[in-house]
TORTORZA-85579 format. One record per residue (C-alpha): residue number from 1; x, y, z. Coordinates in nm, 3 decimals, decimal comma. Example, Ala and Ser with C-alpha at 12.3 -4.5 7.8 and 13.67 -1.06 7.14 Angstrom:
<pts>
PT    n       px       py       pz
PT    1    1,230   -0,450    0,780
PT    2    1,367   -0,106    0,714
</pts>
This chain:
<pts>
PT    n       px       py       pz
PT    1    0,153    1,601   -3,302
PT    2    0,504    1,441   -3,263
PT    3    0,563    1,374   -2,893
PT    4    0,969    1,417   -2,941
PT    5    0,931    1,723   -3,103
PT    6    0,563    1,897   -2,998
PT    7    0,568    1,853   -2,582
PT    8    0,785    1,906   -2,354
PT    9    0,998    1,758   -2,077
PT   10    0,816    1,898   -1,844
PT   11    0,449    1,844   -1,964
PT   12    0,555    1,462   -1,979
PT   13    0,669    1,520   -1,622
PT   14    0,880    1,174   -1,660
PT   15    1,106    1,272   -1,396
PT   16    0,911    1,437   -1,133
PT   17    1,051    1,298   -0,822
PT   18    0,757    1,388   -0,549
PT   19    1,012    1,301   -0,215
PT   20    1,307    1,535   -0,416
PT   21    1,469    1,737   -0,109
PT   22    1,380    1,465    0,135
PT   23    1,608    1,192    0,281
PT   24    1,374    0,960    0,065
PT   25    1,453    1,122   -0,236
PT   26    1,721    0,807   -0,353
PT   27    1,427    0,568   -0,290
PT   28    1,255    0,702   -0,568
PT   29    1,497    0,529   -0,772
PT   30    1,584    0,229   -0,682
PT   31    1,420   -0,059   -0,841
PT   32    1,162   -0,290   -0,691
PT   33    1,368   -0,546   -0,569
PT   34    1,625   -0,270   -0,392
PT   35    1,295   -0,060   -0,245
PT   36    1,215   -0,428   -0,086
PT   37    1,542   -0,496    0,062
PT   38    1,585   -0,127    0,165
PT   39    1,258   -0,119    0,323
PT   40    1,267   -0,448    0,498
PT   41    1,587   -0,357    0,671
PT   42    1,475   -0,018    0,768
PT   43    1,152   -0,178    0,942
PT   44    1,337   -0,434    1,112
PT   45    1,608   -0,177    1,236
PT   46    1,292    0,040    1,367
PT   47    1,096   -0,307    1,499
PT   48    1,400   -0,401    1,714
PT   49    1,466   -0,059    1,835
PT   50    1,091   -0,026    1,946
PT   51    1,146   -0,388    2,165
PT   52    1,005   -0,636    1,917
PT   53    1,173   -0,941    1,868
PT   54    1,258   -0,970    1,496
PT   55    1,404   -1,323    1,323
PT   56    1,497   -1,383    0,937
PT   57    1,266   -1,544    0,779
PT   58    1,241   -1,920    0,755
PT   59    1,157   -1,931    0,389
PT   60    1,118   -1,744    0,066
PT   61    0,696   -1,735    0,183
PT   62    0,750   -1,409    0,409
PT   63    1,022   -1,146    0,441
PT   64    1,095   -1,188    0,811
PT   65    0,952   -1,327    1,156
PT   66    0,788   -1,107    1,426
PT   67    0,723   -1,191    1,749
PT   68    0,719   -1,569    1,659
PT   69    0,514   -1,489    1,355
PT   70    0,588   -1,543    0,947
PT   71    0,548   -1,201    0,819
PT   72    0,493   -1,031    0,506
PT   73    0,602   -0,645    0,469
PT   74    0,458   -0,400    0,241
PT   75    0,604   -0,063    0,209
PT   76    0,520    0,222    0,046
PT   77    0,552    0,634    0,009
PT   78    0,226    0,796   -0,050
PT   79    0,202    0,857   -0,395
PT   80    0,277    1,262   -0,491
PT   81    0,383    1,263   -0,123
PT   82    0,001    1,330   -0,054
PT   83   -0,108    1,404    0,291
PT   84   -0,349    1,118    0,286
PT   85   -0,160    0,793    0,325
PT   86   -0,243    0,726   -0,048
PT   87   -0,059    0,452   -0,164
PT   88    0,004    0,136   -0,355
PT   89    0,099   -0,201   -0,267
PT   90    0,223   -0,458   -0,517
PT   91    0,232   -0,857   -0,545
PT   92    0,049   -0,899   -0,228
PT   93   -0,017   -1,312   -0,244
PT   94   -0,220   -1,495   -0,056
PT   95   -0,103   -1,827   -0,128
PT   96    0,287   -1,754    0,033
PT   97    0,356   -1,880    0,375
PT   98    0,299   -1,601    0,610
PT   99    0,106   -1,563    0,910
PT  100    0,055   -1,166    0,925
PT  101    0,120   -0,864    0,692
PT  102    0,230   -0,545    0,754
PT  103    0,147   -0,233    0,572
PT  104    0,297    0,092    0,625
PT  105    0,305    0,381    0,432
PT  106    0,515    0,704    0,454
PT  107    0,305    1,017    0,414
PT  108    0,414    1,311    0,243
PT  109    0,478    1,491    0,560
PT  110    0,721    1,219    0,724
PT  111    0,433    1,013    0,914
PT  112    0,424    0,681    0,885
PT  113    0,052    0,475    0,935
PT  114    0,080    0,089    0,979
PT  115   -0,170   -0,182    0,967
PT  116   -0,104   -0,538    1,069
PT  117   -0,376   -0,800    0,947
PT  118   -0,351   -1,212    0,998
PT  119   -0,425   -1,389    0,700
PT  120   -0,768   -1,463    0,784
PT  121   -0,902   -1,138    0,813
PT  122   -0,659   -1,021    0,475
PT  123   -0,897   -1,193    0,230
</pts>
């Protein structure tokens, strides 16, 4: 079997986009370092429109400060825009200077779940 010439496009599936005909549909394609930077400005847009007092960060150890607090964001669409809030989070160190992280994940039907852990209770 030659996979140029025996399969297909679409058994490889190597372009499925899972959030096509979505307004997260371009998100799908940006690259890690864009998803981080779009990401972190769409939290702190929603943070500071929900009353929370949101800072840049003081160093390259956390992504921005909340409430008086170094922290970390982690962002991610559940994966096959699943209903379950499946999803993956990458280069989550402990060693960085942060105080908090935040996870939140967009579900396949729009929802978004959060969780916000100190470092202590992280490890």
């Amino acid at each position: 079997m030659n996979i140029f010439t025996d399969v297909s496009e679409e058994t490889l599936n190597l372009n499925k986009n899972p959030w096509h005909n979505t307004v997260l549909e371009d998100y799908y394609a940006l690259s890690p370092r864009a998803k981080g930077s779009w990401a972190e400005n769409f939290i702190q847009t929603l943070l500071k429109s929900q009353g929370y007092d949101v800072q840049k960060r003081t160093n390259p150890g956390h992504d921005f400060i909340l409430d008086g607090v170094k922290t970390e964001l982690k962002f991610g669409l559940a994966t096959d825009r699943n209903m379950n809030y499946e999803t993956i989070f990458n280069h989550i160190s402990h060693d960085k200077d942060w105080e908090q992280i935040l996870l939140v994940c967009v579900n396949g039907d729009g929802h978004m779940k959060t969780a916000l852990y100190s470092k202590d209770n992280f490890k």
